[in-house]
C-alpha positions, 0 to 999 in steps of 0.5 A: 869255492867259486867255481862249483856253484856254477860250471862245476856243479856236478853231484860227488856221488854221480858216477857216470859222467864228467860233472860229478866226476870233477865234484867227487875229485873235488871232494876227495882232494879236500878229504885229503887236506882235511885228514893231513891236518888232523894227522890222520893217515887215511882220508876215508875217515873223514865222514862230512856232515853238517856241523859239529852238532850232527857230527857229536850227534853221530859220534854218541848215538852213532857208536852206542847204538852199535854197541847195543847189548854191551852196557850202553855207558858213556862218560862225559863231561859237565863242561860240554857243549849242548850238543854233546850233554843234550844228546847224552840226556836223550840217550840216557833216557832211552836206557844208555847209563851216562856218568857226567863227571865234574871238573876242577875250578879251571875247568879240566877233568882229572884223567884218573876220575875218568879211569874210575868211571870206566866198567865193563859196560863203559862204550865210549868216552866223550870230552871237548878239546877246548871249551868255547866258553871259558877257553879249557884245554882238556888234557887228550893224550891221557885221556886218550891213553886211560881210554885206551888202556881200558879199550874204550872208544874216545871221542872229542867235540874239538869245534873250538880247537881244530885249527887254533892249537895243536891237535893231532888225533894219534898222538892224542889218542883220540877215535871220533872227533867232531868239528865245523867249518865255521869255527874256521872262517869256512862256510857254515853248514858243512862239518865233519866226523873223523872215525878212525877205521881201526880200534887201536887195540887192532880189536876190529873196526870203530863200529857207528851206526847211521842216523840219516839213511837214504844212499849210503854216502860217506861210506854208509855213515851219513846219507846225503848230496854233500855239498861240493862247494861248502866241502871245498871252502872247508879244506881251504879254510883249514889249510889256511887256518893251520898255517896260520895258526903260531902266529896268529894264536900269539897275536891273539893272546897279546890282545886278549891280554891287553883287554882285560888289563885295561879292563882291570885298570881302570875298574875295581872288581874284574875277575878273571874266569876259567884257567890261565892264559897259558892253559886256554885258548889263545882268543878266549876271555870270560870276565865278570864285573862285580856288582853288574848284571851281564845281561844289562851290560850286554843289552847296552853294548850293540856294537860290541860283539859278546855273549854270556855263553855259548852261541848254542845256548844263547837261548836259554835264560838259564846261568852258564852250566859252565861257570857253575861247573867251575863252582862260581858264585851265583854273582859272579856267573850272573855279572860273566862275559865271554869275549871272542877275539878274532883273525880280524880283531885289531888292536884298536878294536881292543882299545874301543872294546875296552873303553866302551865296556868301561863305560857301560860298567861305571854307568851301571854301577852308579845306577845301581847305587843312585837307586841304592841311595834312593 
């Protein structure tokens, strides 16, 4: 990224003299990168953006605003992120019909409850690839082929899955499909929408209207200088994160197994939440500690990085949509924590995690019943 914060610091869409000239080739190269580690064969399809959340954005609004007239539906899913289920609320009360189907108790919606959500007036499916919170892989090829079958357009918020699993959007079946560079160890503040130029039925093009106007950069979907050096550091990152990817999901995997090990040896009442190890993401852990308030033992782990949630949601005091979805109990869900490990997480950071989390949890548990017996 280096170089084009300073003697490369052309604008991409200046045509007319050799700075922009080095930004746009810049730009396309990663453009390049970024399509071939999708599988995507055309790299005009990737549109940059500032994140996922635009790109989720885009992708609903986008595609349902172009189809005005045809019915306005869309389905989703009660396990998506805020930027997809807050989006189809907003659509929803501009007149879009939205259908938000449910999921099993490991998180994963039934490709079958899709196809019967599907009518005539059904535009655009959208389900994550893998949930940030509880770790849910979707199963996309058959969401892809139900979707398909019925001439639907389907997209996927894969923020959390582009780089760690593998995913590639024909074989998937996938139209639009949203991601960050910052899930990636990229630069935040750039992100892409992928859109595949042609509907698989070969019925025309995958049809999005624009939000932001003022230009008509990317291919007049999203107006805007891009910022060449972020673009950069984007491709980098995903390169680098895709060659990576084997080895690093099965060095994650052994930690996060190994933290909630010693988690459950050494204390009674751990619950493993979300599917199995084999069935989720490799870096993800969501555990509750019975009889222990999460917020309480978060406010006590400073120099542990967890949440309750999704770092979106952060903000909002109300318990995880998620783990209600999964049909958690009310004290289960209140005693969660979400555990992200990373390309930087070591083992001794395992073993200090887990010791200090132990900690805090017996100490609260013997507060709890010192007041108890008070």
């Amino acid at each position: 990224m280096a170089p084009y914060w300073s003697q490369d610091f052309g604008n991409a869409a200046s045509r007319t003299h050799r700075y922009g000239w080095r930004a746009e080739a810049a730009v396309e190269l990663a453009r390049e990168q970024i399509a071939a580690a999708l599988g995507a064969s055309d790299p005009r399809e990737i549109v940059f953006t500032s994140g996922a959340t635009e790109s989720d954005n885009l992708a609903l609004q986008g595609v349902l605003r172009a189809h005005e007239g045809e019915g306005g539906g869309l389905v989703t899913v009660a396990t998506e992120h805020p930027a997809v289920l807050d989006t189809a609320r907003a659509l929803e009360r501009r007149g879009a019909r939205v259908t938000v189907l449910p999921v099993d108790a490991e998180g994963r919606v039934d490709p079958e409850a899709v196809a019967r959500a599907l009518d005539a007036r059904t535009v655009l499916v959208s389900v994550g690839a893998a949930n940030g919170e509880v770790g849910t892989l979707q199963p996309l090829a058959e969401l892809g082929r139900v979707c398909a079958e019925r001439d639907v357009l389907f997209h996927s918020d894969a923020a959390q899955a582009v780089g760690k699993i593998p995913l590639d959007v024909e074989t998937a079946g996938i139209d639009l499909l949203s991601f960050s560079a910052h899930k990636l160890y990229g630069p935040k503040g750039v992100g892409a929408l992928w859109v595949r130029r042609r509907r698989r039925s070969g019925r025309g093009r995958v049809r999005v209207e624009p939000l932001v106007f003022g230009g008509g950069h990317e291919r007049g979907l999203r107006s805007g200088t891009l910022p060449v050096p972020l673009v950069v550091g984007f491709a980098a990152a995903l390169e680098l994160a895709a060659a990576e990817r084997e080895a690093e999901a099965a060095r994650l995997a052994r930690l996060r197994d190994r933290l909630f090990a010693r988690l459950g040896e050494a204390l009674p009442g751990v619950a493993w939440n979300g599917p199995a190890a084999e069935r989720r993401l490799p870096a993800n852990l969501n555990v509750s500690f019975e009889g222990v308030a999460a917020d309480a033992l978060l406010a006590q782990l400073e120099d542990v990085a967890l949440s309750t949630g999704s770092a979106c949601s952060s903000a909002r005091p109300e318990p995880s949509h998620v783990l209600a979805a999964l049909g958690l109990p009310k004290e289960r869900i209140r005693g969660a924590l979400r555990v992200g490990l990373g390309r930087s997480t070591s083992e001794a950071d395992v073993e200090r995690a887990a010791e200090r989390i132990v900690s805090e949890v017996r100490r609260l548990r013997g507060a709890a019943g010192a007041g108890l017996a008070r």
